[in-house]
C-alpha positions as a printed Julia matrix, in Angstrom:
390×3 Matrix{Float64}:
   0.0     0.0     0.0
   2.73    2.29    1.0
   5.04    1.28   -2.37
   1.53    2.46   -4.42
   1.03    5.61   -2.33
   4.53    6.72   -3.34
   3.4     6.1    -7.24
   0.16    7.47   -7.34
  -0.47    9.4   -10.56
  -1.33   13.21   -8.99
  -1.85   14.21  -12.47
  -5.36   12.46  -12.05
  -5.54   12.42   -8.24
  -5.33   16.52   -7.87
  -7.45   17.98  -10.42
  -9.93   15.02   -9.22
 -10.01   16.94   -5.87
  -9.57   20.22   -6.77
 -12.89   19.28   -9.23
 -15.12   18.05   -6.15
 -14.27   21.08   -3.94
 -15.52   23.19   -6.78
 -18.46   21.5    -6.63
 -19.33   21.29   -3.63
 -19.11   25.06   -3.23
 -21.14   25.86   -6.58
 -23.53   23.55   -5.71
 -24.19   25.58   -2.74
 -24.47   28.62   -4.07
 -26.24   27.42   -7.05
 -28.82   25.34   -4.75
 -29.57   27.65   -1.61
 -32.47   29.46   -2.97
 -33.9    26.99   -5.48
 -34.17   24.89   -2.28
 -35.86   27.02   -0.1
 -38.37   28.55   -2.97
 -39.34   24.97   -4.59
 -38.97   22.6    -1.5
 -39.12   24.86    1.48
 -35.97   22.93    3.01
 -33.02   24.14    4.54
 -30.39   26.08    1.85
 -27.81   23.07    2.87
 -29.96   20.54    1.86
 -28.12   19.78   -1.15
 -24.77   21.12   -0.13
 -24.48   18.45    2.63
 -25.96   15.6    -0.09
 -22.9    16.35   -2.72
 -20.52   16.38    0.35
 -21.76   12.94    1.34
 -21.41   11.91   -2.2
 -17.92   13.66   -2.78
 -16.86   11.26    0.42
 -18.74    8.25   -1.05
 -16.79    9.19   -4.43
 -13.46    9.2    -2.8
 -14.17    5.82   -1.23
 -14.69    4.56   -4.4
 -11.62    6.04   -5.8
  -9.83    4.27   -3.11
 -11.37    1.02   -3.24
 -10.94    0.86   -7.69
  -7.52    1.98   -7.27
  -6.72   -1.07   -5.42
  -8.54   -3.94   -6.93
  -7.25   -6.26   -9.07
  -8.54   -5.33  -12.41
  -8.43   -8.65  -13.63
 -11.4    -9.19  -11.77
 -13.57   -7.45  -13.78
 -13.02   -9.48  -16.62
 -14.79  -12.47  -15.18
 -17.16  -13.74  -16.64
 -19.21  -14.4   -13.92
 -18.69  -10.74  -12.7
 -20.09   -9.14  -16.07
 -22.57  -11.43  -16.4
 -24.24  -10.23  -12.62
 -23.2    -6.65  -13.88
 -24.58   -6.67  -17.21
 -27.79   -8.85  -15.68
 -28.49   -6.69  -13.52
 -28.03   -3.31  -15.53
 -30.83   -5.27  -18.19
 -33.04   -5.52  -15.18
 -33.03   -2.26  -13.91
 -33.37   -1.0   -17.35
 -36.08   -2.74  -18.27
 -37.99   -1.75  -15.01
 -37.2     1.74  -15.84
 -39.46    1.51  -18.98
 -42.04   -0.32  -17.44
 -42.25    1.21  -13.77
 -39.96    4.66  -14.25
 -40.32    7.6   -12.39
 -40.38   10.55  -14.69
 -38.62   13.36  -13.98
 -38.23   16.19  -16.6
 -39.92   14.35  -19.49
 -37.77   11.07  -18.85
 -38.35    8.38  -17.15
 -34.4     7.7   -15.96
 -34.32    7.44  -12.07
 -35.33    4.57   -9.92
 -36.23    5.76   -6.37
 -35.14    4.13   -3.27
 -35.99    6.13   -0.29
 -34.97    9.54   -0.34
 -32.15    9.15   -3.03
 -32.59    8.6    -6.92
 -30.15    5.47   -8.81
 -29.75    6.52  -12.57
 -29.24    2.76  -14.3
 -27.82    5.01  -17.36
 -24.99    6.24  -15.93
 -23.96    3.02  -14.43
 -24.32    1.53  -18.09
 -21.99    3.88  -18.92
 -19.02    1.82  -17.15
 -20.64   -1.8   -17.71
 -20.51   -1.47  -21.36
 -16.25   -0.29  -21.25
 -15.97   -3.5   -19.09
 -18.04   -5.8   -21.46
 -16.7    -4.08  -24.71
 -12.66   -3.97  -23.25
 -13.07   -7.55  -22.59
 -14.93   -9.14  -25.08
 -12.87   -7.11  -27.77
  -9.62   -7.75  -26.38
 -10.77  -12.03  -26.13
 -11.11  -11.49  -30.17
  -8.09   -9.25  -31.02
  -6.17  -12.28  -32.64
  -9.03  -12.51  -34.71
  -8.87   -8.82  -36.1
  -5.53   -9.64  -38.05
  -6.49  -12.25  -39.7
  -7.25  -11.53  -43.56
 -10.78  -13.42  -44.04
 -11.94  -11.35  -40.96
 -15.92  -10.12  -41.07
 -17.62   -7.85  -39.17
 -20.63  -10.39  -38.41
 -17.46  -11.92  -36.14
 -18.56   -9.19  -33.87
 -22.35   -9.88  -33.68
 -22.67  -10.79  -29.97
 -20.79   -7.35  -28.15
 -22.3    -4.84  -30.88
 -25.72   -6.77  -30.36
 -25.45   -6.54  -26.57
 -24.17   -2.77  -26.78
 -27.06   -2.02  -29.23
 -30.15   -3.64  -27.09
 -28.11   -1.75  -23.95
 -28.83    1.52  -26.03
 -32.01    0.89  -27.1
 -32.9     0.52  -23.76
 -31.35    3.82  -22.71
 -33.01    5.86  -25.58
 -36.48    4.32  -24.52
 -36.56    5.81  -21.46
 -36.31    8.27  -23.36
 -32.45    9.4   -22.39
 -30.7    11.02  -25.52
 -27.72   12.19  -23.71
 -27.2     8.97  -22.52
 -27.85    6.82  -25.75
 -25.44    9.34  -27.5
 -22.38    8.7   -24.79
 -23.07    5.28  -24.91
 -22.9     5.26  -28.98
 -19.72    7.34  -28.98
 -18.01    5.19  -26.21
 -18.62    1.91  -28.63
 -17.65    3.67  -31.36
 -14.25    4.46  -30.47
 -13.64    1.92  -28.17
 -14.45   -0.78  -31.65
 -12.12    1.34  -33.75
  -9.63    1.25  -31.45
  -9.55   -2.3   -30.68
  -7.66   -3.32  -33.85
 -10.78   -4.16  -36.3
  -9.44   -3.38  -39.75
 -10.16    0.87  -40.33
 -13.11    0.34  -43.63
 -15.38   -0.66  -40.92
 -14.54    1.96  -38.36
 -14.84    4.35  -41.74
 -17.82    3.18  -42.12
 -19.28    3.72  -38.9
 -18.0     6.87  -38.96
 -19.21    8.87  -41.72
 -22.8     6.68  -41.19
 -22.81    9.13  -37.95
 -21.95   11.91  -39.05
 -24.16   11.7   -42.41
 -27.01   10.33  -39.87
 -26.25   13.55  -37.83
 -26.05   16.32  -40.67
 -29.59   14.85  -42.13
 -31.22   15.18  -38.99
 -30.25   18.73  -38.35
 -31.46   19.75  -41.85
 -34.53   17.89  -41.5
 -34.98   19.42  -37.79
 -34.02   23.15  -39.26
 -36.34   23.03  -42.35
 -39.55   20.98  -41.94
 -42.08   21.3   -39.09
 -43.78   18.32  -37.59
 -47.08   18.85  -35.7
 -47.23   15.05  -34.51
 -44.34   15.53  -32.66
 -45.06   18.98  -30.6
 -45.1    17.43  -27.13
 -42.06   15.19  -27.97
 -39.62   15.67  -25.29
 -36.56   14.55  -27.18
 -37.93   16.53  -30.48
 -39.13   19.92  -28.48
 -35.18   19.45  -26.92
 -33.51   19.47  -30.27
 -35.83   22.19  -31.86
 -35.25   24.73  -28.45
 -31.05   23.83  -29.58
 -31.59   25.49  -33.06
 -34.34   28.16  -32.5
 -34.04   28.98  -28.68
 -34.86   32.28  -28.6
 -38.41   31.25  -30.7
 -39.29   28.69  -27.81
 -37.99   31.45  -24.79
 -41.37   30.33  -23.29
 -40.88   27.0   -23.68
 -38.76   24.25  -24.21
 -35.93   26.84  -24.97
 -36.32   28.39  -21.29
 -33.19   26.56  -19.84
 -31.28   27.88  -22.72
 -32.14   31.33  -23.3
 -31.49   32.43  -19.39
 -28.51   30.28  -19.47
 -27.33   33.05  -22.26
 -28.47   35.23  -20.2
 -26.25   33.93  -17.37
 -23.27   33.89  -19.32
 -23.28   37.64  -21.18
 -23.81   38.87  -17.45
 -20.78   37.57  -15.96
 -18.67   38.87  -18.57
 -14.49   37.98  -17.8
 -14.15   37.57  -14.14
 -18.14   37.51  -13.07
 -20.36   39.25  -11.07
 -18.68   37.44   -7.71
 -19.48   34.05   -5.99
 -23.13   34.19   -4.72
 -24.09   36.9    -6.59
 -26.03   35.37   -9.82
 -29.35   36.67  -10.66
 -30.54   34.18  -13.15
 -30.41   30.84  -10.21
 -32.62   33.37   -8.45
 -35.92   31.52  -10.3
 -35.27   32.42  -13.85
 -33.24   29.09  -13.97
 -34.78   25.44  -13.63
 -33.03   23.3   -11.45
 -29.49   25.23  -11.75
 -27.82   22.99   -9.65
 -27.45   19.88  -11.99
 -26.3    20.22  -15.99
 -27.05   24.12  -15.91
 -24.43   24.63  -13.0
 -21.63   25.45  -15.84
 -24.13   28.64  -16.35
 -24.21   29.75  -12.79
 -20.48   29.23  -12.87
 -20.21   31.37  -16.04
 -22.15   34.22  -13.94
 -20.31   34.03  -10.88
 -16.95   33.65  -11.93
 -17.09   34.97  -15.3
 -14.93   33.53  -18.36
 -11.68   33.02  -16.19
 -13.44   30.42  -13.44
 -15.29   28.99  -16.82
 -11.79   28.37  -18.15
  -9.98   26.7   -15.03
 -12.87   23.98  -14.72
 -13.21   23.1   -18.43
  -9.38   23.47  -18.21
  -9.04   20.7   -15.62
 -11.37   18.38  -16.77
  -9.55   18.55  -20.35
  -6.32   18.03  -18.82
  -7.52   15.09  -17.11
  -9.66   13.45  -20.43
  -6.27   13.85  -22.19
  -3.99   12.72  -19.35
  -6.55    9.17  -19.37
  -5.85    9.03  -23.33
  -2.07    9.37  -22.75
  -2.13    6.17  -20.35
  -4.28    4.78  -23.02
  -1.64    5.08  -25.57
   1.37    4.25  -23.14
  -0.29    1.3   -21.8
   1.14   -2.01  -23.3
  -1.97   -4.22  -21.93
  -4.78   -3.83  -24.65
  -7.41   -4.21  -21.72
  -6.05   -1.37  -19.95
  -5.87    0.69  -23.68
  -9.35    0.15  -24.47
 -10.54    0.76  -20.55
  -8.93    4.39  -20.74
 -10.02    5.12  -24.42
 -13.3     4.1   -23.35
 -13.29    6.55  -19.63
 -11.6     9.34  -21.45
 -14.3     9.21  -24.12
 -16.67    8.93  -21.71
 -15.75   12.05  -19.83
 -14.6    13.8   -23.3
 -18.51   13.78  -24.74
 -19.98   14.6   -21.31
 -18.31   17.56  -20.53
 -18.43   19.05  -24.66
 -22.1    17.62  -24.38
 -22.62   19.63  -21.69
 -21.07   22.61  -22.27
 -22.62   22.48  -25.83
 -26.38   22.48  -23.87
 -25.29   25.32  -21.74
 -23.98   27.7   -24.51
 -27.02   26.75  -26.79
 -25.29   25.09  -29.92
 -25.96   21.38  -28.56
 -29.55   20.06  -27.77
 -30.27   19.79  -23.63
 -30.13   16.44  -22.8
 -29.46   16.39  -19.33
 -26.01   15.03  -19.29
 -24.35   17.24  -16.1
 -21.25   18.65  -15.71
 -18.29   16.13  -14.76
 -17.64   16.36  -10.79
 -19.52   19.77  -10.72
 -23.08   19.2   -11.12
 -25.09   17.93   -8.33
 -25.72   14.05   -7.89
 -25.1    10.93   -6.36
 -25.12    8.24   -9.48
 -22.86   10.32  -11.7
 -20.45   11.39   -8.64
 -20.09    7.12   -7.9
 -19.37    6.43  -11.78
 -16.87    9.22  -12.21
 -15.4     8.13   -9.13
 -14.97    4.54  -10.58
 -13.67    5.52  -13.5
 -10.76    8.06  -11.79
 -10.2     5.04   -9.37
  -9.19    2.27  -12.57
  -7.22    4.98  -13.81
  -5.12    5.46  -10.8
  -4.66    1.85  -11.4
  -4.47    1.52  -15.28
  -1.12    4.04  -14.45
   0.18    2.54  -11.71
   0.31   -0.68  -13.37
   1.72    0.25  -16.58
   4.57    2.85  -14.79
   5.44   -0.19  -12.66
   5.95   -2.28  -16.05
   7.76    0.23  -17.67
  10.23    0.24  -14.93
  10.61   -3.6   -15.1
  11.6    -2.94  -18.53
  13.56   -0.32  -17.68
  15.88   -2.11  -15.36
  15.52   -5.41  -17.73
  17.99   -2.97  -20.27
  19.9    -1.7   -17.31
């Protein structure tokens, strides 16, 4: 334990930190009225609920960090993982408790589980293991993509599920996490190609379709009103383009260095829910373009410090584990920040280690908690080969 101490990666470990005490205090100041207007609790309700999952977080950090990662490519261990993720998916769509047009949150007792962000990190573990079991295969010349059947059928029912619910943001992460965790698992490039521009063609239809043509079935759509209130927000101000519009608001007021911590006007009301993925607009209002900076700044550094191990890693598990996190945390945060500055649809995907809330705190957790090991195991390799050509 002590040997690891000494080797722990603070490249990941500090901005981790540094990421949760931001949070904790903008979730505070971003919370304290909303509380008290909508709920008539105390103004710490929700401070002392992130600090409880901040310490929950770090316990999970701790307890990833030192597992044997070899574990989670039992079988036995994703089977009960991806068995019960099915489960709780399924009762979502049948049972769900909607909340803001989606039905995404299973309640037990006073706190809410979100299945979709746990299927975030099931689906690296199933796709980094089943991919890695076949990577012999992907060199071989008479190789076919049907070869790969079982994980893209497993990762396209988990989706389906997701996007039932319905839970874009989610579907979308969980789409761009198999994408580039396939390509990257040696499959021959045409079929990554092909994947590739069949998204972004898929993508660049729907917006002109979305921009030009009006469909009255689909008025009281929540996915549809969301994308619609992305390209003509200031035309659905009243509406579904509420969140977006005052979030503009929010950041012309704060300006460079913002109007000081506490001091935002549009969490005051004009704001729904500010404390979850609209905190990056209270931020913007409070601490102006230089706090805006720092955060997206740290979480950047750490998506590309998770690549790096990625690419330095000489265990393809470990490879595809980190391309799969640092995607992961890559498309949340630009997904995000897109919502927030009104040039991405609102999806509800929060801010990484900011926002407010327990399921995505636990996940994010996990993942900083393999990296920590993913680094410490392949810095501890690279000096065995070091000393090897001593």
């Amino acid at each position: 334990m002590r040997k690891k101490l000494r080797h722990v990666d603070y490249f990941i470990l500090v901005p981790y930190l540094v990421l949760c005490a931001i949070g904790i205090v903008m979730v505070y100041s971003a919370s304290a009225y909303w509380v008290q207007r909508q709920y008539g609790a105390a103004e710490t309700k929700y401070l002392l609920q992130q600090i409880v999952f901040v310490v929950l977080g770090i316990g999970t950090v701790f307890f990833f960090d030192n597992m044997a990662l070899k574990i989670l490519r039992n079988r036995w261990v994703l089977f009960v993982l991806m068995s019960g993720l099915f489960v709780m998916l399924v009762y979502l769509i049948i049972h769900g408790r909607a909340v803001n047009g989606a039905a995404a949150w299973i309640s037990i007792g006073s706190f809410r589980l979100q299945p979709s962000e746990f299927a975030k990190m099931i689906l690296i573990f199933y796709l980094a293991h089943m991919l890695t079991s076949r990577e012999d295969s992907f060199r071989q010349e008479n190789f076919r993509l049907r070869q790969m059947w079982q994980p893209l059928f497993i990762a396209g029912m988990m989706m389906l599920l997701v996007f039932v619910e319905p839970d874009t943001g989610g579907f979308a992460i969980l789409f761009l996490i198999t994408l580039v965790v396939v390509m990257s698992s040696g499959i021959p490039m045409r079929y990554g190609l092909l994947w590739l521009v069949a998204l972004i063609a898929t993508g660049v239809l729907g917006y002109y379709i979305v921009s030009h043509y009006h469909f009255p079935g689909l008025e009281h759509n929540y996915a549809y009103q969301r994308l619609v209130a992305a390209i003509h927000p200031f035309e659905k101000a009243n509406a579904a383009g509420n969140q977006v519009v005052n979030s503009l608001y929010a950041i012309n007021h704060g300006g460079f260095f913002g109007v000081g911590l506490g001091m935002s006007s549009q969490k005051l009301g004009y704001l729904p829910e500010p404390y979850t993925d609209f905190i990056l607009a209270v931020i913007a209002e409070e601490l102006g373009l230089v706090g805006t900076v720092v955060i997206l700044g740290l979480l950047f550094f750490l998506v590309m410090r998770f690549y790096l191990i990625g690419i330095r890693s000489k265990n393809t598990y470990h490879t595809l584990i980190a391309y799969g996190i640092a995607t992961m945390m890559l498309v949340q945060t630009v997904f995000n920040v897109g919502a927030v500055a009104g040039v991405l649809p609102v999806t509800g995907v929060t801010l990484p280690f900011i926002s407010y809330g327990g399921s995505s705190m636990i996940v994010l957790s996990m993942a900083v908690g393999i990296m920590l090991n993913i680094s410490y195991h392949s810095e501890r390799t690279q000096r065995k080969v070091e000393k090897t050509h001593a």
